[in-house]
ZALOVEX-221562 format. One record per residue (C-alpha): x negated, y, z negated. Coordinates in steps of 0.001 Angstrom, whole numbers, plus 500000, padded with zeros to 6 digits. Example, Ala and Ser with C-alpha at 12.3 -4.5 7.8 and 13.67 -1.06 7.14 Angstrom:
[r [487700, 495500, 492200]]
[r [486330, 498940, 492860]]
//
This chain:
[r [867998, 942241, 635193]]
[r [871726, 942225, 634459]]
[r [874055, 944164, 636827]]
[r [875912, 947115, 634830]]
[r [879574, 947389, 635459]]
[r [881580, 950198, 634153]]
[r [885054, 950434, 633273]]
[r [886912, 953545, 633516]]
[r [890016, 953195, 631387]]
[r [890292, 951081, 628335]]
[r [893753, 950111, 628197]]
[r [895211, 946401, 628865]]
[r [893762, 946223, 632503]]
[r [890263, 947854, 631578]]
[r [889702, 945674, 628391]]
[r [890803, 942444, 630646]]
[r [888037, 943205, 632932]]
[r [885708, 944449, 630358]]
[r [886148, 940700, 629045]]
[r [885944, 938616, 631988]]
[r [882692, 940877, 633383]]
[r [880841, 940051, 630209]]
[r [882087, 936490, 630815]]
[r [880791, 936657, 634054]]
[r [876840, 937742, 633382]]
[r [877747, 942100, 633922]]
[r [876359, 944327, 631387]]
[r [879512, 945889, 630210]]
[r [879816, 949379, 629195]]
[r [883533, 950693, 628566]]
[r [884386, 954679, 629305]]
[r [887649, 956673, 628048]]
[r [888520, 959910, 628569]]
[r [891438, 959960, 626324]]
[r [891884, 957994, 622727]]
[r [891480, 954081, 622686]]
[r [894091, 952010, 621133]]
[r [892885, 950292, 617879]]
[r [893590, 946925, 619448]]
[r [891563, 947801, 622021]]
[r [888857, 949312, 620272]]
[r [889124, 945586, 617857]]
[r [888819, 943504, 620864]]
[r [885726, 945295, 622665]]
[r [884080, 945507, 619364]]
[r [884907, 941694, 618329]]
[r [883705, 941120, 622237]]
[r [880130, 943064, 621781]]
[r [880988, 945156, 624278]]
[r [880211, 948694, 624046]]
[r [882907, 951674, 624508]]
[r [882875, 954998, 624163]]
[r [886628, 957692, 623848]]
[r [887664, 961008, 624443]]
[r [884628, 961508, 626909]]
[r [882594, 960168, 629836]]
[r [879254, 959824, 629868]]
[r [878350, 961007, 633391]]
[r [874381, 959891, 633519]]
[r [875140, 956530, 631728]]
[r [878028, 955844, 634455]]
[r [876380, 956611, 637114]]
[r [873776, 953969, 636370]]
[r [876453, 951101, 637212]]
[r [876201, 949126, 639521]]
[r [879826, 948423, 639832]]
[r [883020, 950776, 638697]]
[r [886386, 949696, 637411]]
[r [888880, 952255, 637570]]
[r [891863, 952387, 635777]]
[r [895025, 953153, 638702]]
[r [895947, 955904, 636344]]
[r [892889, 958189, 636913]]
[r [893288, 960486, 640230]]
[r [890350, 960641, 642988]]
[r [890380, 964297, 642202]]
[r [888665, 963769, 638813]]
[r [885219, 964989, 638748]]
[r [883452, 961528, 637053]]
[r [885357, 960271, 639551]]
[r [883860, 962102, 642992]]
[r [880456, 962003, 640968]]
[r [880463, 958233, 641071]]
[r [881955, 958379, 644840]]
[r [879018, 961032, 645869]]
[r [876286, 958729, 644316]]
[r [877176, 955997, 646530]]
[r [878566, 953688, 643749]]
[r [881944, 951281, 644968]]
[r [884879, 951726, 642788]]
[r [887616, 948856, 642697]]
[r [890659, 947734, 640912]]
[r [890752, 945443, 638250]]
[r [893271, 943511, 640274]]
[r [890205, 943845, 643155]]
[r [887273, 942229, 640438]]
[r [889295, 939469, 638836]]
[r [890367, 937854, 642010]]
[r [887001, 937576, 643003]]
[r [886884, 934561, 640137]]
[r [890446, 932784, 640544]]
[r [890630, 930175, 643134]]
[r [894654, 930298, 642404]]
[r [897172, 931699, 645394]]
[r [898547, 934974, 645320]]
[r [901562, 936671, 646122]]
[r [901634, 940498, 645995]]
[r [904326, 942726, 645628]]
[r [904748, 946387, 646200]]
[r [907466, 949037, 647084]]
[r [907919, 952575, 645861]]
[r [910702, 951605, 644078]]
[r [912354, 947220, 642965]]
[r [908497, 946122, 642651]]
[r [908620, 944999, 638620]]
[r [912259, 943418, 639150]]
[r [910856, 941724, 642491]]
[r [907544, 940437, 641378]]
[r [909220, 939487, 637752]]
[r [912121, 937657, 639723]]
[r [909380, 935974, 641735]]
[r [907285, 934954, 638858]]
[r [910868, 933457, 637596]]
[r [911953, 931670, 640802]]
[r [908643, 929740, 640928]]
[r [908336, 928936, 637518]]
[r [912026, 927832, 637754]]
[r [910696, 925633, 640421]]
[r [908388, 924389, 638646]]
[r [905400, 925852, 639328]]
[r [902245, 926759, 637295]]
[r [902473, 930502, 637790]]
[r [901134, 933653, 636158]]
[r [902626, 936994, 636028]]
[r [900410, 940091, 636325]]
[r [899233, 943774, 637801]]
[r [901943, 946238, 637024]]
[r [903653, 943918, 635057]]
[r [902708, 941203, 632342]]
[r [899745, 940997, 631145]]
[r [895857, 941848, 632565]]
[r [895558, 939767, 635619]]
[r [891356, 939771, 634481]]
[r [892102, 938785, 631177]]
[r [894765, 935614, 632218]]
[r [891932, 934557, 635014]]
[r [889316, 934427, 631686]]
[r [892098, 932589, 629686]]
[r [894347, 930927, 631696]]
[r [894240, 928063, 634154]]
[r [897452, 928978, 637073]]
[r [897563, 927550, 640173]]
[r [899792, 930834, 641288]]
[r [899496, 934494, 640571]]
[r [902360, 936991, 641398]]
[r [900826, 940503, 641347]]
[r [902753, 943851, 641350]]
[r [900551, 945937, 642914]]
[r [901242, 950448, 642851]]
[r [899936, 952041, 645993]]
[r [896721, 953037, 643194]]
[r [895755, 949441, 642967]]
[r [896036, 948746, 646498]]
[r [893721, 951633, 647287]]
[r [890937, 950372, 645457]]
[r [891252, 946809, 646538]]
[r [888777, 945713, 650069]]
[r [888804, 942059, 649706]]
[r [891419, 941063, 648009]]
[r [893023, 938321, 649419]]
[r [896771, 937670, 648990]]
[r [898487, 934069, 650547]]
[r [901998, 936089, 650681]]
[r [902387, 940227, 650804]]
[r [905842, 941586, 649860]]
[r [906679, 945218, 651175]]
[r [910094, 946351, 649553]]
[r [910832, 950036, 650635]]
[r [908765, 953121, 651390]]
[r [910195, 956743, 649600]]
[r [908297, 959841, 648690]]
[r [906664, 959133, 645523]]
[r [903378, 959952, 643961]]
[r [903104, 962598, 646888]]
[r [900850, 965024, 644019]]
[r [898084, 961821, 644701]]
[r [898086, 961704, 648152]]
[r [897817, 965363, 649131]]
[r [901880, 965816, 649470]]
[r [901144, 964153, 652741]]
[r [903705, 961499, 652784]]
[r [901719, 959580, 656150]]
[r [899153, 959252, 653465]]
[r [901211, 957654, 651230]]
[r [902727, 955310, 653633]]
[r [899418, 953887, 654814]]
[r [898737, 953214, 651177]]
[r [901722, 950956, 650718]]
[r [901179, 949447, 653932]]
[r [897649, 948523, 653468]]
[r [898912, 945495, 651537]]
[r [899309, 943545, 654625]]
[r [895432, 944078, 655464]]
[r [895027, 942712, 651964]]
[r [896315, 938582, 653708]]
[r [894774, 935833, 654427]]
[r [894404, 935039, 658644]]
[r [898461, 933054, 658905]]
[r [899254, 934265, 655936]]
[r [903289, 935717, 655285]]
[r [904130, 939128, 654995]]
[r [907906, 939651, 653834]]
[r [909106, 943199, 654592]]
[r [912598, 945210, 654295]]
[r [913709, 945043, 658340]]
[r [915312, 948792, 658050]]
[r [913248, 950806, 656022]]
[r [912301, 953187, 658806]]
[r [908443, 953675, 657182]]
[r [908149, 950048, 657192]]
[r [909669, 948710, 660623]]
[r [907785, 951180, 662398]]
[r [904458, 950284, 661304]]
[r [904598, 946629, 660937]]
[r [903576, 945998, 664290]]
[r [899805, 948032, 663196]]
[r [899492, 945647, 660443]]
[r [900530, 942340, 661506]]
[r [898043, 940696, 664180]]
[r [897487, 937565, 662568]]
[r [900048, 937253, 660310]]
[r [902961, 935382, 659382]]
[r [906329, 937842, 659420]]
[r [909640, 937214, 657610]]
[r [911736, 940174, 657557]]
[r [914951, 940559, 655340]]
[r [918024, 942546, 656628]]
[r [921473, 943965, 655238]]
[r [922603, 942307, 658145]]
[r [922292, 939092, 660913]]
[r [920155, 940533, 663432]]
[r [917938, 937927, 664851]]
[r [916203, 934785, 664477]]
[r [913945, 934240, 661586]]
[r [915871, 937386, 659276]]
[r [916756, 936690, 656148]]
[r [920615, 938101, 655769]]
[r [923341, 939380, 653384]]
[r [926822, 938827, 654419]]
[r [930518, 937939, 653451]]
[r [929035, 937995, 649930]]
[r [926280, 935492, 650459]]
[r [922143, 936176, 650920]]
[r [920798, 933598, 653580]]
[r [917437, 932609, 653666]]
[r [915521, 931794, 656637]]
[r [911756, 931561, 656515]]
[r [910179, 929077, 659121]]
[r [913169, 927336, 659716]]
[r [914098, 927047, 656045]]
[r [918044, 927577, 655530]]
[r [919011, 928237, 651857]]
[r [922858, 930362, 651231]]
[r [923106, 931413, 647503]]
[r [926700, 933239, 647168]]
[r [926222, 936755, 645665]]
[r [928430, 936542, 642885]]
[r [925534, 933949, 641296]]
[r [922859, 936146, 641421]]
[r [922290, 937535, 637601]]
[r [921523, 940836, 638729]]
[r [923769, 943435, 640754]]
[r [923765, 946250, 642923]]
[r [922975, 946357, 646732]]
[r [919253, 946923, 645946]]
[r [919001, 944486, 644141]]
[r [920329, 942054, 646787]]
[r [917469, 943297, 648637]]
[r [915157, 942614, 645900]]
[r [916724, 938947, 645765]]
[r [916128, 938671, 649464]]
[r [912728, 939777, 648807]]
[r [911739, 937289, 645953]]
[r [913674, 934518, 647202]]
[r [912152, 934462, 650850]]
[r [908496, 934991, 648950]]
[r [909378, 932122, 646640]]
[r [910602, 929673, 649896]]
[r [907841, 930427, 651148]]
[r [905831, 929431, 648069]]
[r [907448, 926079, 648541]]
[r [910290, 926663, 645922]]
[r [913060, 923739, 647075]]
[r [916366, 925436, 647409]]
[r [918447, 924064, 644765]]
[r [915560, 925383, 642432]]
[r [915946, 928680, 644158]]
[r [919380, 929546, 643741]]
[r [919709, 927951, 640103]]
[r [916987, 930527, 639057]]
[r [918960, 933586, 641039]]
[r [921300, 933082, 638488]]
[r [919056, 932835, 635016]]
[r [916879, 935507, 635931]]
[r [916887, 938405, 633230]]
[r [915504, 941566, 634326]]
[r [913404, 944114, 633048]]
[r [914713, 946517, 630527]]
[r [915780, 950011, 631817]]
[r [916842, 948963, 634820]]
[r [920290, 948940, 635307]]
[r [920412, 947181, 631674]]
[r [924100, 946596, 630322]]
[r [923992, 948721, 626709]]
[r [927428, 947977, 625160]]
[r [931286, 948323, 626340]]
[r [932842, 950283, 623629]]
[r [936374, 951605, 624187]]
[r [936561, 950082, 627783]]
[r [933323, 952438, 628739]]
[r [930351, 950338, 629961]]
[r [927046, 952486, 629273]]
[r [924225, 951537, 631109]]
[r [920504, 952357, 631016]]
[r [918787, 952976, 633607]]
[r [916223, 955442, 632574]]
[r [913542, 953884, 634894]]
[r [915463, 955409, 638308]]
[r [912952, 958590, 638620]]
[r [913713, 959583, 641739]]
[r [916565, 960016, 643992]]
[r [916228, 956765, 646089]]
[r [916529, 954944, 642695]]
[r [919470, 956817, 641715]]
[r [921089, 956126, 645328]]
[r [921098, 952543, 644709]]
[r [922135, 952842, 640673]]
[r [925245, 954398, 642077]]
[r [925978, 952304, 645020]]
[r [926476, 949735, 642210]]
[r [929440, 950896, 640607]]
[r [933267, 951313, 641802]]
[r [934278, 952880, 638832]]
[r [934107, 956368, 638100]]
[r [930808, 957406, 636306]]
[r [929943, 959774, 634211]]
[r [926069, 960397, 635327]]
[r [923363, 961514, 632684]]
[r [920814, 962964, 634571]]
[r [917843, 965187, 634605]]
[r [913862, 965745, 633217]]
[r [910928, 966978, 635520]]
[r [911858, 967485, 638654]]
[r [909346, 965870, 641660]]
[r [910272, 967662, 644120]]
[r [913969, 966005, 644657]]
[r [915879, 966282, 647512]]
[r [919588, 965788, 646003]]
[r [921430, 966153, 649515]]
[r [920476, 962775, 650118]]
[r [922581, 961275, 647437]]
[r [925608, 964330, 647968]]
[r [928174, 962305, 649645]]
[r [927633, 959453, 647108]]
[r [927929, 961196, 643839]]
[r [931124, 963490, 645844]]
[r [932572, 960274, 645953]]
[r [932172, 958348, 642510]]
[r [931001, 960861, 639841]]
[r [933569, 962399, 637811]]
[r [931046, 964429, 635413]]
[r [927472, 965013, 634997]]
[r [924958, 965862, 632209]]
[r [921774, 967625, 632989]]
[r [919080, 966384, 630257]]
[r [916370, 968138, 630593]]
[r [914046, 971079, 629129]]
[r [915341, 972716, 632541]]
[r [918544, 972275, 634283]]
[r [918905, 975014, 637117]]
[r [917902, 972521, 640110]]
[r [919933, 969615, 638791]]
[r [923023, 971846, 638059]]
[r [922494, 974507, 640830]]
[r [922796, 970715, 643876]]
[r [925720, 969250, 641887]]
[r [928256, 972035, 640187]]
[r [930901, 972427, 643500]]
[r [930534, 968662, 643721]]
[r [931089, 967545, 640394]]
[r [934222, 968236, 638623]]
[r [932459, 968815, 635022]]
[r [928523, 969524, 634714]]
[r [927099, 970292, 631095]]
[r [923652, 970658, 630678]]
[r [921881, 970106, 627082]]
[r [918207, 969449, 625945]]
[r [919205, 966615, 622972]]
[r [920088, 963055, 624165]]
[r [922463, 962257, 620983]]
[r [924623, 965405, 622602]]
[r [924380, 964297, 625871]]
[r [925576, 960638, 624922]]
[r [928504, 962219, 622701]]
[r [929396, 964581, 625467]]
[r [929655, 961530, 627868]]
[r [932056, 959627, 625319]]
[r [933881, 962475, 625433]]
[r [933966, 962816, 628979]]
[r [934518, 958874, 629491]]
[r [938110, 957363, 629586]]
[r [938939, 953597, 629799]]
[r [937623, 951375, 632813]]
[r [934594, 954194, 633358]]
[r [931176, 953150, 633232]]
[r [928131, 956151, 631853]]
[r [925239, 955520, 633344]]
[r [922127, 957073, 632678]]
[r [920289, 957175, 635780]]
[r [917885, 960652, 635540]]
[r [916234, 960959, 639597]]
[r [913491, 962248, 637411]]
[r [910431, 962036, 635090]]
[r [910978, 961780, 631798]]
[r [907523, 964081, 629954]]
[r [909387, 966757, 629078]]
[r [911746, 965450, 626280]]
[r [910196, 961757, 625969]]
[r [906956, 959740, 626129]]
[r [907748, 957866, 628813]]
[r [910712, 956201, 630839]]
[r [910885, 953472, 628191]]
[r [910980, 955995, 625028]]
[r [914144, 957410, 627212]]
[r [915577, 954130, 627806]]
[r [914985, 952898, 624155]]
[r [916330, 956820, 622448]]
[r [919153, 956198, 624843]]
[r [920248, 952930, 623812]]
[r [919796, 953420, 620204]]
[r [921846, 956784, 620895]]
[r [924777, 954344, 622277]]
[r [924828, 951728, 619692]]
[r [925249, 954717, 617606]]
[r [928432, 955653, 618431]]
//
């Protein structure tokens, strides 16, 4: 008899792993709460796989032998703790379809840099010229490229969600970038919760294998020493402090992973901003560590393109740089987004709050904002931190106005950045509808 596997979810991920368990001998049966794409619905039907949307049905599900869960659906949802009380394992896609690759993986994760990390990564090795895939919260289904594809190296961006439902996974590098409150509403606004979620990724390696990590986040450093037994560790630093630390200083990143030495001078690396030094520390040490040779390496620092909405150069018009970086929703994003400008900025901000706490980014927007714009359906909390810090603070609930208000506020050799510290569900779909209204709003002008 063949074993039933459910999938909870049916977008990319779920349909990926719909395909390669029907591949793989499963009885696959495909459950969505919500409405399938038509794509989706196409490829499950052209697959003989059978689906159902806009319900569950509990007695069928709980039949399975095996549950995929999409990271998107909460523990809290009651087909959810049905499945859980009937004794039935739940596990990431990311989880099921490395059970059939024999290929090496690196996995990357961080509240916030992960995409431009694993991306930059992906780009370094196959710079190097490497036979590499590019997949989890980023590219495409990591179970449908294992069906399709034929990589000798995966590099996986992995949420906290994924990492939660993965047991045996087993990664050849683990990248930790940062730990900030995020996501707290999933992890019972306990932020210790959260934190042994991101740092579960080192369980996730092989016996020797590397785990790169940022030396002074204080939720990382602190726990490292739970996690490592066993392991291979290459921290990266803002500064020389020790053997075996990757480094940034006197405007070069130095790489030093067992006893490699690789400079690349800052001003080469494509993309800017102290963070994203880190995040080049990050994916170059992984990469070295890969067995990327160094010349490779810092050719492919500067070619990489990143991601769009983050940080992304819009247009100069009038001396004004606008920039979008709509995907900075929260207030350790935002830090960084304004850490990498010295001119004075003109900060669009705003949407649905998380629970911000704006003093930790006072001193820095004191110093370099010269006017902000709350966007959002409400303001109060954005305006009520920022309006006897700010010179000028409008507030409006229409993006074209807020981008005309900025030109107006903007004088030559300014930069208006659009960095909102929040979510964007109350005026847009999602980060990228923000980023893509925003641009269009700019090339407007």
């Amino acid at each position: 008899m063949s074993r039933q596997l459910t999938i909870l979810g049916a977008g990319e991920s779920g349909v990926g792993a719909a395909l390669l368990g029907k591949a793989n001998g499963y009885e696959v049966f495909v459950s969505d709460y919500g409405t399938i794409k038509d794509s989706n619905c196409r490829e499950l039907k052209d697959a003989k796989i059978e689906f159902e949307q806009n319900q569950h049905s509990k007695e069928r599900i709980l039949k399975s032998d095996l549950v995929i869960k999409s990271p998107g659906i909460p523990d809290t949802a009651a087909i959810v703790r049905a499945i859980r009380d009937r004794g039935i394992l739940i596990i990431s896609e990311i989880e099921f379809a490395a059970k059939y690759t024999s290929a090496k993986l690196i996995g990357i994760t961080g509240t916030n840099g992960k995409t431009t990390t694993a991306m930059l990564t992906y780009h370094l090795l196959k710079e190097g010229g490497f036979n590499v895939g590019l997949a989890g919260n980023v590219g495409h289904s990591f179970a449908k490229q294992v069906l399709k594809e034929n990589f000798d190296w995966y590099v996986l961006e992995l949420s906290s969600f994924q990492l939660d439902d993965s047991y045996e996974l087993k990664l050849d590098i683990a990248v930790l970038l940062n730990i900030t409150p995020d996501h707290l509403d999933r992890y019972d606004n306990d932020f210790d919760k959260y934190i042994a979620s991101k740092m579960r990724i080192f369980h996730l390696v092989h016996l020797g294998g590397d785990a790169v990590y940022w030396l002074e986040d204080p939720s990382v450093g602190k726990n490292m020493s739970k996690v490592s037994d066993g392991l291979s560790v290459h921290p990266f630093s803002l500064s020389a402090d020790g053997a075996g630390i990757s480094f940034i200083q006197n405007d070069r990143l130095f790489y030093v992973p067992n006893g490699i030495e690789v400079s690349a001078p800052r001003a080469g690396i494509s993309i800017k901003g102290l963070h994203n030094m880190l995040n080049a520390a990050a994916a170059g040490t992984a990469a070295l560590l890969a067995g990327v040779r160094g010349d490779d390496l810092v050719r492919g620092l500067g070619t990489f393109k990143n991601a769009p909405h983050r940080l992304e150069p819009v247009r100069n018009l009038d001396s004004v740089e606008y920039i979008n970086d709509s995907k900075a929703t929260n207030v350790d994003a935002v830090y960084y987004a304004l850490d990498a400008f010295d001119t004075p900025i003109v900060w669009i901000a705003g949407g649905i709050d998380k629970g911000n706490d704006y003093s930790l980014i006072e001193a820095l927007v004191q110093d370099k904002v010269k006017a902000l714009i709350c966007l959002g359906k409400d303001n109060s909390k954005l305006w009520t931190a920022f309006e006897t810090i700010v010179p000028v603070v409008k507030a409006t609930d229409d993006l074209i106005k807020a981008v005309r208000m900025a030109k107006e506020l903007a004088k030559p050799g300014d930069t208006v950045l659009m960095s909102p510290a929040c979510s964007s569900f109350d005026l847009f779909q999602n980060y990228e509808d923000r980023g893509e209204k925003f641009k269009e709003a700019v090339l407007a002008l």
